[in-house]
C-alpha positions in Angstrom: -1.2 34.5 30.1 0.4 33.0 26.9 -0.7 29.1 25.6 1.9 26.6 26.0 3.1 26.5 22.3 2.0 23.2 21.0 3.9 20.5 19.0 3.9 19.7 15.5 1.4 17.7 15.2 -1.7 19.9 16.8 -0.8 22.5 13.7 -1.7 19.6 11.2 -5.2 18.9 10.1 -7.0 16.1 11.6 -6.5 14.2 7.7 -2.7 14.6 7.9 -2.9 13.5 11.8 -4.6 10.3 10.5 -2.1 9.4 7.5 0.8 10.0 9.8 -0.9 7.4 12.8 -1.9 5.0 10.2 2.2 5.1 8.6 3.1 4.7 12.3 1.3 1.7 12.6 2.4 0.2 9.5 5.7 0.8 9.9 5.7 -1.4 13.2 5.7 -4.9 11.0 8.4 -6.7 9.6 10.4 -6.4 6.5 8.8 -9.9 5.3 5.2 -8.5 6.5 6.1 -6.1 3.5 7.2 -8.1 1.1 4.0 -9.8 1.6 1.7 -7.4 1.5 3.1 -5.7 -1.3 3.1 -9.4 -3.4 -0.6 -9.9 -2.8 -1.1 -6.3 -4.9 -0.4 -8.9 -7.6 -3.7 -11.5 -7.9 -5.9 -8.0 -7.4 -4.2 -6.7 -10.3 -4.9 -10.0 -12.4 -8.0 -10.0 -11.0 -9.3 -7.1 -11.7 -8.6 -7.2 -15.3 -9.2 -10.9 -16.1 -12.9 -10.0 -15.0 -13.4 -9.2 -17.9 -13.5 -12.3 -19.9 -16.2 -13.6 -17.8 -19.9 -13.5 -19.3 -21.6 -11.2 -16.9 -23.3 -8.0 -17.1 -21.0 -4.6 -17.6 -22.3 -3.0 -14.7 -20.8 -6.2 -12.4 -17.4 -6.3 -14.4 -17.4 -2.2 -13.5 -18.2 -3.4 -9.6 -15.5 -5.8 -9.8 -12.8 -4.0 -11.2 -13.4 -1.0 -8.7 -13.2 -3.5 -6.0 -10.0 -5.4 -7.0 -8.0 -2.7 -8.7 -8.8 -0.7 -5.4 -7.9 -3.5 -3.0 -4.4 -3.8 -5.5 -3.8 -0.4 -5.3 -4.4 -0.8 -1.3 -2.2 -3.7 -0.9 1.0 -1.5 -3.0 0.9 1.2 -1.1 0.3 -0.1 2.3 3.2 -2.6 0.9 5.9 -0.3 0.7 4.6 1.9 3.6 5.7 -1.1 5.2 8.6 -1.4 3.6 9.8 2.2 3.8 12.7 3.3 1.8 15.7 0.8 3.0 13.5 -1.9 2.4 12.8 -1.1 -1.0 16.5 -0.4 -1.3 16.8 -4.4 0.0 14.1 -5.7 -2.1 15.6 -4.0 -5.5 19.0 -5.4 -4.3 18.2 -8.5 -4.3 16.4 -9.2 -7.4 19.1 -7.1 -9.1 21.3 -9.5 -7.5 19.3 -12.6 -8.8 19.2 -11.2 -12.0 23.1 -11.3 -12.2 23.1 -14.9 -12.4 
């Protein structure tokens, strides 16, 4: 007897089944959701480099930037996973727009 051939996803390793349910589930919020998510990437960023001015030891600057620059890095991607392509397309549209006037 001959296995029911099995769909797409079964062939995939269980790291690419992961990424693909957690894009799934992102992709389920809003456009603004997005835009949102993707602006908070902006304090981390600040964050984690403005650390560095403040007078505590190296090894809790090094703690601190892995921690913000990873949670900005977090916050971009899972941004414009949100976003997807035509809401990137929308977003660049309208600040190219605003920067017309």
């Amino acid at each position: 007897m001959q296995q029911p051939e099995r769909d797409h996803q079964a062939k995939k390793p269980l790291g690419g089944r992961a990424m693909d349910a957690v894009k799934r589930f992102l992709g389920k919020f809003s456009f603004r959701t997005g835009v949102i998510v993707l602006a908070l990437c902006v304090p981390c960023y600040i964050f984690s480099f403005a650390q560095m001015a403040l007078p505590i030891s190296t090894k809790a600057k090094g703690i601190l930037w892995v921690v913000f620059f990873g949670l900005a890095k977090t916050f971009q991607y899972a941004g414009l996973t949100i976003l997807g392509v035509e809401g990137w397309k929308r977003l660049k549209s309208y600040f190219s727009r605003r920067a017309e006037r």
